[in-house]
TILUMDREN-552286 format. One record per residue (C-alpha): residue in three letters; y, z negated, x. Coordinates in steps of 0.001 Angstrom, whole numbers. Layout:
BEGIN
+-----+---------+---------+---------+
| res |      yy |      zz |      xx |
+-----+---------+---------+---------+
| Ala |       Y |       Z |       X |
...
+-----+---------+---------+---------+
END
This chain:
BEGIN
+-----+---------+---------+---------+
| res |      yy |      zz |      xx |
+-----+---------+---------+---------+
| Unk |       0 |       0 |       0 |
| Unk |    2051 |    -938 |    2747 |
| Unk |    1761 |    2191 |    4518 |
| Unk |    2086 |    4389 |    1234 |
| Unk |    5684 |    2805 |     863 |
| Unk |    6515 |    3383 |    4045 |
| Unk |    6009 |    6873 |    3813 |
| Unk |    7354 |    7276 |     909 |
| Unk |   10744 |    5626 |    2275 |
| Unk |   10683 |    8407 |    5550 |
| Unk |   10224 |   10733 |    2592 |
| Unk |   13209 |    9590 |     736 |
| Unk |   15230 |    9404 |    3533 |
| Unk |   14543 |   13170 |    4393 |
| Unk |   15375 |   14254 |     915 |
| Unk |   18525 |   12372 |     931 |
| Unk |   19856 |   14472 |    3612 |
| Unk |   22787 |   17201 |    2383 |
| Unk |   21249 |   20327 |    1603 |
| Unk |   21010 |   22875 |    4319 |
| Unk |   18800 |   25190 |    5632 |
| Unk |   18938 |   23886 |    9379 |
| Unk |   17450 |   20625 |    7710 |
| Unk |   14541 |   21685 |    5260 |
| Unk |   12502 |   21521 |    7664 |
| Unk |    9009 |   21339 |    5468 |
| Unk |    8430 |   24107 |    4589 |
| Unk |    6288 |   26250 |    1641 |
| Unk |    2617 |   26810 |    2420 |
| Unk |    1985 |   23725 |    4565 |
| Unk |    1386 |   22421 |    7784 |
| Unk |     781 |   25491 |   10807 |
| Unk |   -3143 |   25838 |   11123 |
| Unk |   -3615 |   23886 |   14582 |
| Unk |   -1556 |   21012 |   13421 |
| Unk |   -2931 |   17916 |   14969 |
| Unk |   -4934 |   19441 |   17996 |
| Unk |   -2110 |   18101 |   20533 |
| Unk |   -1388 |   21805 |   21348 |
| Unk |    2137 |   22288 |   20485 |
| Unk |    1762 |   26131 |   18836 |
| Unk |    4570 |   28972 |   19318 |
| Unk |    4713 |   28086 |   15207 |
| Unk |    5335 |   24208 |   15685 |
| Unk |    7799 |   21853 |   16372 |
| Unk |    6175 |   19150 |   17360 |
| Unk |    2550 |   18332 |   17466 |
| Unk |    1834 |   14561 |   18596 |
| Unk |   -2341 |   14782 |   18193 |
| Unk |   -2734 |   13528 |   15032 |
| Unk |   -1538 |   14356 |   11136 |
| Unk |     -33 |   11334 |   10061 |
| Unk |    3950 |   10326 |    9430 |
| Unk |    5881 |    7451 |   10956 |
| Unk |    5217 |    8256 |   14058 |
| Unk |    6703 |   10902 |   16885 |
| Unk |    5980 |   14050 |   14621 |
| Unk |    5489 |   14662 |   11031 |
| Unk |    2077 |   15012 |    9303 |
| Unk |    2615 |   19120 |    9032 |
| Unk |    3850 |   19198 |   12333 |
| Unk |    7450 |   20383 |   11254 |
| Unk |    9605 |   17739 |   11666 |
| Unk |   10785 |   14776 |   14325 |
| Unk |   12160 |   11281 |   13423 |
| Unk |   15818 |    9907 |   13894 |
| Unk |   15989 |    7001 |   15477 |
| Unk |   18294 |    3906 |   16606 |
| Unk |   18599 |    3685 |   20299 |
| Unk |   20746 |     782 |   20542 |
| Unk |   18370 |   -2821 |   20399 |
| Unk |   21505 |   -4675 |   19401 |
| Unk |   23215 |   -3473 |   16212 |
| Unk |   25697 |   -6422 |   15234 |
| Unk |   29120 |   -4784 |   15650 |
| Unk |   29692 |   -1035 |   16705 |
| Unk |   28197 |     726 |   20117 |
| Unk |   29607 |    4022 |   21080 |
| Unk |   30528 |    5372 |   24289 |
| Unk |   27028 |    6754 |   24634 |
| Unk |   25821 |    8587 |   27494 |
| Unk |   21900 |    9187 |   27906 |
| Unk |   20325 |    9854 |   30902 |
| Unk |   16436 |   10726 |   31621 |
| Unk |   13555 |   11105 |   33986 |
| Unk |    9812 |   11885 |   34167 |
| Unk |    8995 |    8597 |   35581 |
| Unk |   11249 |    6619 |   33353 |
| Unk |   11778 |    8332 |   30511 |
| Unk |   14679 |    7651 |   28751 |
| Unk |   17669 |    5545 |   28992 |
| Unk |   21185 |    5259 |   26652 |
| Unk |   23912 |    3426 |   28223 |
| Unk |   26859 |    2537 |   26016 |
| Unk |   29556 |     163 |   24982 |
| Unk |   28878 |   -2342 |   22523 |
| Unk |   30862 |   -4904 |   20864 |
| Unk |   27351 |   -6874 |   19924 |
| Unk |   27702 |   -9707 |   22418 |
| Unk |   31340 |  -10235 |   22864 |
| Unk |   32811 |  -10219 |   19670 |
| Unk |   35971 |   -7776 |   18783 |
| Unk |   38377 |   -9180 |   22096 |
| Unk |   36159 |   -7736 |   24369 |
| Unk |   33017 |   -5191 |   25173 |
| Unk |   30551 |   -4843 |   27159 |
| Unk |   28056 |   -1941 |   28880 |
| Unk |   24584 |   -2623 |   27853 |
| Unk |   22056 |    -273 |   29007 |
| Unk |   18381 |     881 |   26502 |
| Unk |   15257 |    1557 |   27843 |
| Unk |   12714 |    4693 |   25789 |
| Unk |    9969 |    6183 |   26522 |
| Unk |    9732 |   10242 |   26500 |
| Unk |    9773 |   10694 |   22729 |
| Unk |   13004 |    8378 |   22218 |
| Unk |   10437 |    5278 |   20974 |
| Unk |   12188 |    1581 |   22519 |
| Unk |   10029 |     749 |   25441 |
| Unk |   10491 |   -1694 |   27779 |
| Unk |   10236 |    -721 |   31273 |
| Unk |    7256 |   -1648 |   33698 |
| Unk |    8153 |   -5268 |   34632 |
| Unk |   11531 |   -5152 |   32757 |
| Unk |   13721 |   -5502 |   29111 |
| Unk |   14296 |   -3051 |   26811 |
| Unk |   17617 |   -3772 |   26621 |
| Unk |   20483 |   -5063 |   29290 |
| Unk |   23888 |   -6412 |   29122 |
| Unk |   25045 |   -4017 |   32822 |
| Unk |   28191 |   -5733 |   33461 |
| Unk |   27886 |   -9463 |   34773 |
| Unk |   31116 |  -10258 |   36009 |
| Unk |   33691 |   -9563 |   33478 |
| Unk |   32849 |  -11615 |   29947 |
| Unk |   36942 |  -11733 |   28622 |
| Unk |   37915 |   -8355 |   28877 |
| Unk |   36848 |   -4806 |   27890 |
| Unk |   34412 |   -2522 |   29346 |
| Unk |   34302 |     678 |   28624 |
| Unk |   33498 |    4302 |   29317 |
| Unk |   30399 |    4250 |   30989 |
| Unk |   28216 |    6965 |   32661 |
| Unk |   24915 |    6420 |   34631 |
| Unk |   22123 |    8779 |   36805 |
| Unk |   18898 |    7519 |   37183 |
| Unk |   17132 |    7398 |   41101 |
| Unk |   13301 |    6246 |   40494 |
| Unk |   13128 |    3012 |   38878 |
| Unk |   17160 |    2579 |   39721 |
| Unk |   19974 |    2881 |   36860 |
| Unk |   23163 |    3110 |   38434 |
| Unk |   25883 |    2494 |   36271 |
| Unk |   29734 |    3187 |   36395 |
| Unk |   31975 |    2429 |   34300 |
| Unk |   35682 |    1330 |   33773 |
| Unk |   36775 |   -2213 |   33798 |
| Unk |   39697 |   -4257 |   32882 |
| Unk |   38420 |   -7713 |   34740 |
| Unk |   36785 |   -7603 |   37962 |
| Unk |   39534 |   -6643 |   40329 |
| Unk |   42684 |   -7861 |   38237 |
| Unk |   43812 |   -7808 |   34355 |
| Unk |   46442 |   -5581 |   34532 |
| Unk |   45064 |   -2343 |   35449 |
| Unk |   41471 |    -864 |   35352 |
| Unk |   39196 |      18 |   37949 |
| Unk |   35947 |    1439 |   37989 |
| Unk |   32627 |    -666 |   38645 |
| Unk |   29435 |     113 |   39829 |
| Unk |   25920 |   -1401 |   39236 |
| Unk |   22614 |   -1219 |   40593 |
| Unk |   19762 |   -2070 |   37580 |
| Unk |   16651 |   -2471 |   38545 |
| Unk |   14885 |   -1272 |   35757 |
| Unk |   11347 |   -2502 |   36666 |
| Unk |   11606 |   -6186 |   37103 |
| Unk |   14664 |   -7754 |   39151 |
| Unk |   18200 |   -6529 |   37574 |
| Unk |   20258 |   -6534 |   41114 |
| Unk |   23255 |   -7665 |   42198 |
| Unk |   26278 |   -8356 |   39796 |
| Unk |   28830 |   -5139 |   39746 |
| Unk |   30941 |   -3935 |   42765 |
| Unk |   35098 |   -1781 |   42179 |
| Unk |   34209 |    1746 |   43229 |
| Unk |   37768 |    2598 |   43589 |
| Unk |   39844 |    1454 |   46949 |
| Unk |   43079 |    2381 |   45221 |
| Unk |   43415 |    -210 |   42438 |
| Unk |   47052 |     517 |   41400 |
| Unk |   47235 |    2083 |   38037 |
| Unk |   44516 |    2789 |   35640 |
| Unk |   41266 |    3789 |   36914 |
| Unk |   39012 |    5426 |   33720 |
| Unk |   37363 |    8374 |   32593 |
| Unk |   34336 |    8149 |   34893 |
| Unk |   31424 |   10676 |   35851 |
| Unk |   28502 |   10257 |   37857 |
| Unk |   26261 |   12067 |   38767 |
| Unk |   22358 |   12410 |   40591 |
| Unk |   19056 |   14511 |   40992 |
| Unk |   16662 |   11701 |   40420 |
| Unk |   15866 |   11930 |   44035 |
| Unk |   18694 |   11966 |   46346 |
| Unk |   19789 |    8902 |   47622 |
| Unk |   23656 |   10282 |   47191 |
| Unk |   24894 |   10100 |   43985 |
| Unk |   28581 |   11640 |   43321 |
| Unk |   31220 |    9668 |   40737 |
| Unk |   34251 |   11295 |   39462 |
| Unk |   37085 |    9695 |   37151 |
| Unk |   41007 |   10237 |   36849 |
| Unk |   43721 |    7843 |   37583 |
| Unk |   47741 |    8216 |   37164 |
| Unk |   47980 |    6987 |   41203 |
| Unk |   50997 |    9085 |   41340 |
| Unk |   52539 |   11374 |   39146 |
| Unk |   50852 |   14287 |   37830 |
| Unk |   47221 |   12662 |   37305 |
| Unk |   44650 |   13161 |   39559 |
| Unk |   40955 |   13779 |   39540 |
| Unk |   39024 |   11426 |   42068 |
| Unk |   35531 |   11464 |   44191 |
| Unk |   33610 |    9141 |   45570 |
| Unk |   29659 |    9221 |   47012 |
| Unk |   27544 |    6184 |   45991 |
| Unk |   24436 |    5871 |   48579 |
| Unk |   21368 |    4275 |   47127 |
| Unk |   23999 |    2410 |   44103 |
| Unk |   26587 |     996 |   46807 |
| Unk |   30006 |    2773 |   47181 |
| Unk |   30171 |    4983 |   50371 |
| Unk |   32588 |    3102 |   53213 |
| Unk |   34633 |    6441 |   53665 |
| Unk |   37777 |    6083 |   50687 |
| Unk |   37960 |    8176 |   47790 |
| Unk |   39166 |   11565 |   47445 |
| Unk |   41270 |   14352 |   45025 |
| Unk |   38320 |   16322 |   44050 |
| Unk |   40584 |   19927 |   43468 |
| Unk |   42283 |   21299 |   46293 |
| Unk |   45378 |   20977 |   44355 |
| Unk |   45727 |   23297 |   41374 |
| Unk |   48892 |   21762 |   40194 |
| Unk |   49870 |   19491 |   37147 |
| Unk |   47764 |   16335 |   35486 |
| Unk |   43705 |   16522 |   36076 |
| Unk |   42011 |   14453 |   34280 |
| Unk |   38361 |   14833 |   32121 |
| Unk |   35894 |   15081 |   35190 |
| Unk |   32320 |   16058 |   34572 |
| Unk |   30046 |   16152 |   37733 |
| Unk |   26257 |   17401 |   37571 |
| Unk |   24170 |   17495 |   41226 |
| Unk |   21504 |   20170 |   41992 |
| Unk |   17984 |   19998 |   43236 |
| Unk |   19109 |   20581 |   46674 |
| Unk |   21633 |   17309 |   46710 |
| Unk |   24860 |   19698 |   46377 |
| Unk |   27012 |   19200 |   43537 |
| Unk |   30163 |   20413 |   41424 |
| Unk |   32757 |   18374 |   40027 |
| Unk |   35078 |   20576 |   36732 |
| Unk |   38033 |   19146 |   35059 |
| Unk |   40969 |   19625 |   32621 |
| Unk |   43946 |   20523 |   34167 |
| Unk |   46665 |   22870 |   33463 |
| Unk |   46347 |   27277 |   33655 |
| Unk |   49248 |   29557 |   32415 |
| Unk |   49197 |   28493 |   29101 |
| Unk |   48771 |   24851 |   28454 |
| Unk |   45514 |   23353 |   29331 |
| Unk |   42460 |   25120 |   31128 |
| Unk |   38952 |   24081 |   32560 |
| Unk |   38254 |   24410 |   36679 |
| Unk |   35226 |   24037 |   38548 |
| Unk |   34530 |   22809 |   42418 |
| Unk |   31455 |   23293 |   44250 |
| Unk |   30243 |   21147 |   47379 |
| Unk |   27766 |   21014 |   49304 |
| Unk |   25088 |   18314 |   50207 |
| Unk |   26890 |   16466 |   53019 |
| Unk |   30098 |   16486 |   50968 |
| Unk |   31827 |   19187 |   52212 |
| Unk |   33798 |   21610 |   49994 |
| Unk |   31766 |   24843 |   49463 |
| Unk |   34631 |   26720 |   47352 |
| Unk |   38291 |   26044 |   46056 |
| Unk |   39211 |   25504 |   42941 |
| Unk |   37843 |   27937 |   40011 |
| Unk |   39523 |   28603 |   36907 |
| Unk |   36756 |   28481 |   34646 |
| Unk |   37953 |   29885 |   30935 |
| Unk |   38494 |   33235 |   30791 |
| Unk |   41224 |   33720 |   28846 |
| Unk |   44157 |   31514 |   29128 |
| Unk |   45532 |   31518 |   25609 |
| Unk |   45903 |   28351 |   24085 |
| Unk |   43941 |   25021 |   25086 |
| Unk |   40851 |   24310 |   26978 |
| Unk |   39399 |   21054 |   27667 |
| Unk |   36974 |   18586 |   27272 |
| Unk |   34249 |   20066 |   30239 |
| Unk |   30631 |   19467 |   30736 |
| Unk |   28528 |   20468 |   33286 |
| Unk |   24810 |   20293 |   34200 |
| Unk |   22258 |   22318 |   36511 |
| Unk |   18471 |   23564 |   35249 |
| Unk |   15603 |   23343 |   37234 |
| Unk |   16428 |   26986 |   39398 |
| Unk |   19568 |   25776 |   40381 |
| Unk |   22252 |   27799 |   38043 |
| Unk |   25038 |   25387 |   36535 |
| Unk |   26472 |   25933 |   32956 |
| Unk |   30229 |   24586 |   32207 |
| Unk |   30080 |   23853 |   28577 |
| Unk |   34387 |   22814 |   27244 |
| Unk |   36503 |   23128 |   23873 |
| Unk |   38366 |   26529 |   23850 |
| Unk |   41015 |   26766 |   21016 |
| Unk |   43077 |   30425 |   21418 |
| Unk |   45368 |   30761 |   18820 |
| Unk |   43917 |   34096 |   18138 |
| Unk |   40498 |   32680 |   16845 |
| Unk |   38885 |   29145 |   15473 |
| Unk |   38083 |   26973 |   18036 |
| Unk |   34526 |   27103 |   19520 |
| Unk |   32680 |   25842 |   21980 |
| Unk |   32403 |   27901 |   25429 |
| Unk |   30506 |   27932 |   28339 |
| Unk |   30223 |   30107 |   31145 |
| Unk |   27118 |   30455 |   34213 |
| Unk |   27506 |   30017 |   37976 |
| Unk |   24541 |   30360 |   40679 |
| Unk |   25293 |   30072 |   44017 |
| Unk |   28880 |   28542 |   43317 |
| Unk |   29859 |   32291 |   41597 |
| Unk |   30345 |   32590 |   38158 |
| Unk |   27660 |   35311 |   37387 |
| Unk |   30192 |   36659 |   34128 |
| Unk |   33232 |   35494 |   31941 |
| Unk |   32846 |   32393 |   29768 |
| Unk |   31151 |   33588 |   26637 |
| Unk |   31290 |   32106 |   23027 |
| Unk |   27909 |   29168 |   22231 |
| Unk |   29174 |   27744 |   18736 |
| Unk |   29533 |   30301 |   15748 |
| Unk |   31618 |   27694 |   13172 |
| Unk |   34500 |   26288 |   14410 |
| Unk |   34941 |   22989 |   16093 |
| Unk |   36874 |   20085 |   15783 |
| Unk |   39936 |   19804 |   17521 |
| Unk |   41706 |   16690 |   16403 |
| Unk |   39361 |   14325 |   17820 |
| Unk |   39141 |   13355 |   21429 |
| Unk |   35644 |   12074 |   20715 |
| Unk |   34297 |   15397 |   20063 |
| Unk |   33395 |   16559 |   23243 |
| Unk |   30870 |   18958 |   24191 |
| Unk |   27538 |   17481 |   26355 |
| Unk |   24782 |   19538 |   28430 |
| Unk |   21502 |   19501 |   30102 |
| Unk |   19363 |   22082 |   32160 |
| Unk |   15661 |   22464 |   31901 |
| Unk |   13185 |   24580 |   33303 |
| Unk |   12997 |   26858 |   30046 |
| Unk |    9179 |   28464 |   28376 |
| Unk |    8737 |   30522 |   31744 |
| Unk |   10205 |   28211 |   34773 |
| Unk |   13394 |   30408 |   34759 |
| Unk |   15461 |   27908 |   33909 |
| Unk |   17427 |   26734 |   29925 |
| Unk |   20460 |   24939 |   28965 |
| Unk |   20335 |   23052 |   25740 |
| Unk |   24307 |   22845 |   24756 |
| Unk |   25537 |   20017 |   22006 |
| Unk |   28835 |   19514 |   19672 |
| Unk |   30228 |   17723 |   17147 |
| Unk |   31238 |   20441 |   14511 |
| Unk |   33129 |   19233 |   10630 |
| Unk |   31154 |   19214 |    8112 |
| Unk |   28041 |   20412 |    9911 |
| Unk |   27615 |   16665 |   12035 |
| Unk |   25819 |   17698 |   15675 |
| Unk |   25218 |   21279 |   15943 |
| Unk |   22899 |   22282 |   19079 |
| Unk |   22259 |   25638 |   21113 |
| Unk |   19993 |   26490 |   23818 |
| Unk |   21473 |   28893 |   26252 |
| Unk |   18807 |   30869 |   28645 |
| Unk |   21501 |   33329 |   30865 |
| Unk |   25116 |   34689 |   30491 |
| Unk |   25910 |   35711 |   26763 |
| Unk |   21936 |   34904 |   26217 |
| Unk |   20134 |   32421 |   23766 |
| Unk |   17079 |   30896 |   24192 |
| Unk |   14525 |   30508 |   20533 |
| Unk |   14474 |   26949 |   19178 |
| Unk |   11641 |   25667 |   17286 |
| Unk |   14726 |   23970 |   14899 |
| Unk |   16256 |   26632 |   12589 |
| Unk |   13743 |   27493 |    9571 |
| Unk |   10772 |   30122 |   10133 |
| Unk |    7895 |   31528 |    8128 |
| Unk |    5028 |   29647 |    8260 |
| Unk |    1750 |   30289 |   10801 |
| Unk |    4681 |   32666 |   12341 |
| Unk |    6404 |   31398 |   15799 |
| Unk |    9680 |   30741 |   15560 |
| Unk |   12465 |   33551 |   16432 |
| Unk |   15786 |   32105 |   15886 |
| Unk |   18446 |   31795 |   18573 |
| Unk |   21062 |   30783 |   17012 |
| Unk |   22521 |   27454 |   16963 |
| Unk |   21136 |   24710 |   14531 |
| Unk |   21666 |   21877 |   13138 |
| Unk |   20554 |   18263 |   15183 |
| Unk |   21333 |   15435 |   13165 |
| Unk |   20642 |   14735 |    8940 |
| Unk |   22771 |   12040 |    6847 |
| Unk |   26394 |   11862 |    6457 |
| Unk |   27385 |   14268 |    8728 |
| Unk |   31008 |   13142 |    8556 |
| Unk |   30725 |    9879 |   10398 |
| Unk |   28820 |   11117 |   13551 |
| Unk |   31014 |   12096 |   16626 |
| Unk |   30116 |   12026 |   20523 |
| Unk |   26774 |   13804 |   21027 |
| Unk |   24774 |   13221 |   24451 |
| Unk |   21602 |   15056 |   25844 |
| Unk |   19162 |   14507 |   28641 |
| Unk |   15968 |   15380 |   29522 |
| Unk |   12940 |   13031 |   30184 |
| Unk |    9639 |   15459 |   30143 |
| Unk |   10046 |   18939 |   30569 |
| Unk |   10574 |   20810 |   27524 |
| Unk |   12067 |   17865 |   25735 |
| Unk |   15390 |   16738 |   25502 |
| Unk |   16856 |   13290 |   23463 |
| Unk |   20367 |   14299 |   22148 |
| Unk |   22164 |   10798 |   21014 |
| Unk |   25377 |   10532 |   18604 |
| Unk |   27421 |    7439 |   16919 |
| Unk |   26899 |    7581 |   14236 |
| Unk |   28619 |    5275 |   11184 |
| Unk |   26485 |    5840 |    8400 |
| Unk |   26093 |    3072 |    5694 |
| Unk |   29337 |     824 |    6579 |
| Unk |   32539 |     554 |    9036 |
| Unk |   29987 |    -235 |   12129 |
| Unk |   28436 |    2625 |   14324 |
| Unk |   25243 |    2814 |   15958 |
| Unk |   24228 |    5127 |   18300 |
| Unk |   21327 |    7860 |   16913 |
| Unk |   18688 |   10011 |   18410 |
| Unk |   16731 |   12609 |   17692 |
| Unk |   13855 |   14958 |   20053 |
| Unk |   14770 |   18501 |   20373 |
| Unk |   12503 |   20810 |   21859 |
| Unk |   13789 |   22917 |   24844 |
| Unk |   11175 |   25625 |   24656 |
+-----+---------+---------+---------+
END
């Protein structure tokens, strides 16, 4: 009986969602014929061994659960920002007001394993408070990278240096047993506000890169700084451009296989606001200048993201709103630090503009035939998070998402549709990938009352 209600309830829940076609996702004649066998079929979405509900994949093989990924849910958690390994799985870092009431917040850190299910780690909690040194005063704005069984965590912080201004911290967590040593201030420079910041790692180099943007002296700049093995590098941080001119702020920093890395930004083209891109190599060194990444210069573009797949090409996903068209989202290839073509239109409905929280997030995979994939998300009205999964320049990648005849593999390359519910209270969308061919895109998501929690959902990559 138990079990039949709870069913039932998933059921419910399903059919409550607003009707569109990127969310009927059971459809007429059935589950596909090999449901259940553990074989995930070219006509599947998900196939988890077994033909039961409640569990990682529906009973006709057609559907994948949303879930919570925050532990603690008193108060609102946003500021998400998932990151994900083979060896790990999953983990969400974000900022919660759960354990320090509405003067403060804090960074607390979730543990999952590969199909977004809470799991503690080997040895560890499921869940962490990340900051230890600052209890009376904000935290904010995190960003981690995962190294092995290490989560190292930046974020910005109003307490540990002085009150006035913020700086960034930096934590080792030890996610398999010990928790490390209380946070460390990344920055040297600690006049001003320190905030927006990026980090960024392979999951096996023992360099990991951090970005974020301070006012240190009129315009804004965009700042580096290498973290070896979770402790800030002795050498002081540095302006990540060259010196394109005007305020830089937004950074977004991805690292490649090989250790090298890129660093993009907003800053300011000949019309307004534009998106730029700089490449270095392993040791640190610059590889290129700055790149003007949006092709067109019309209007605004902002809000970048950046990530590398598996073969080493990187993808600059950002906000591009010409006056000439809606607003989309863009994004535009580079492989060997050269943009292979022009940036090229991902979203087909128009975006939101109006809200800095609706920023674009990316992650690379190695794609159905090792040649690498991009799986692009946004926030778009009245649609909630919309997804896209980008194989080369101007190309799309199927999804096993969008709706598709049944015992027939799926075709569709368009974008689709991620999250279900009221799709008006869910902003900030976040992807990373754990197992190949998987990826966990998160959102906040405010449904059922004033408080947000932060949402998740399995997306197939190939």
């Amino acid at each position: 009986m138990k079990i039949l209600t709870m069913i039932l309830a998933l059921s419910l829940t399903a059919c409550d969602w607003p009707f569109d076609y990127s969310q009927e996702l059971e459809w007429p004649g059935g589950a596909p014929e090999g449901c259940g066998n553990g074989v995930l079929d070219p006509d599947e979405m998900c196939d988890d061994g077994n033909r039961l509900d409640g569990d990682d994949c529906s009973s006709n093989c057609l559907e994948m659960p949303i879930r919570v990924l925050n532990a603690l849910t008193e108060g609102s958690q946003y500021d998400p920002d998932l990151v994900g390994s083979a060896t790990q799985g999953f983990v969400i870092l974000y900022t919660s007001e759960a354990t320090s009431g509405t003067d403060s917040l804090d960074i607390r850190a979730s543990t999952m394993d590969a199909n977004g299910n809470p799991m503690p780690a080997a040895g560890g909690p499921w869940d962490v408070k990340v900051n230890l040194l600052s209890e009376a005063y904000s935290q904010e704005q995190g960003a981690a990278a995962l190294r092995g069984t290490w989560l190292v965590s930046v974020w910005m912080d109003l307490n540990v240096v002085n009150t006035e201004d913020g700086d960034i911290a930096v934590r080792v967590v030890e996610l398999e047993g010990g928790l490390g040593d209380p946070e460390v201030v990344l920055n040297e420079t600690t006049p001003d506000l320190q905030q927006e910041p990026a980090l960024a790692g392979n999951g096996t180099s023992s360099v990991m890169i951090a970005a974020w943007s301070t006012p240190r002296a009129a315009p804004h700049d965009v700042m580096c700084k290498r973290v070896l093995d979770g402790v800030p590098d002795s050498a002081p941080e540095a302006t990540c451009s060259e010196g394109t001119g005007g305020d830089q702020y937004e950074p977004a920093a991805a690292m490649a296989p090989d250790g090298s890395y890129a660093v993009a930004w907003t800053g300011e083209d000949a019309d307004g606001k534009g998106v730029f891109v700089r490449f270095f190599e392993a040791g640190g060194a610059a590889a290129t200048g700055d790149m003007r990444v949006n092709t067109d210069t019309a209007g605004d573009q902002d809000k970048p993201s950046i990530a590398y797949d598996t073969t080493g090409r990187l993808i600059v996903a950002f906000r591009d709103t010409a006056p000439a068209s809606p607003p989309v989202v863009k994004g535009r290839i580079y492989a060997s630090a050269a943009a292979i073509g022009p940036a090229f239109p991902v979203s087909s409905m128009p975006i939101v503009t109006d809200d800095d929280s609706a920023i674009p997030d990316v992650i690379g995979d190695a794609g159905r035939d090792g040649t690498g994939v991009f799986l692009v998300v946004w926030y778009t009205p009245g649609s909630g998070i919309k997804g896209r999964l980008v194989s080369g320049q101007n190309a799309f990648a199927v999804n096993r998402i969008n709706p598709h005849i049944t015992g027939q593999p799926y075709s569709s390359t368009d974008e689709f549709s991620v999250s279900g519910g009221d799709i008006a209270r869910m902003r900030e969308p976040t992807v990373a990938v754990a197992d190949p061919g998987k990826a966990l895109v998160g959102w906040i998501d405010a449904v059922g009352g004033t408080e947000s929690d932060i949402r998740g959902r399995i997306i197939p990559t190939w």
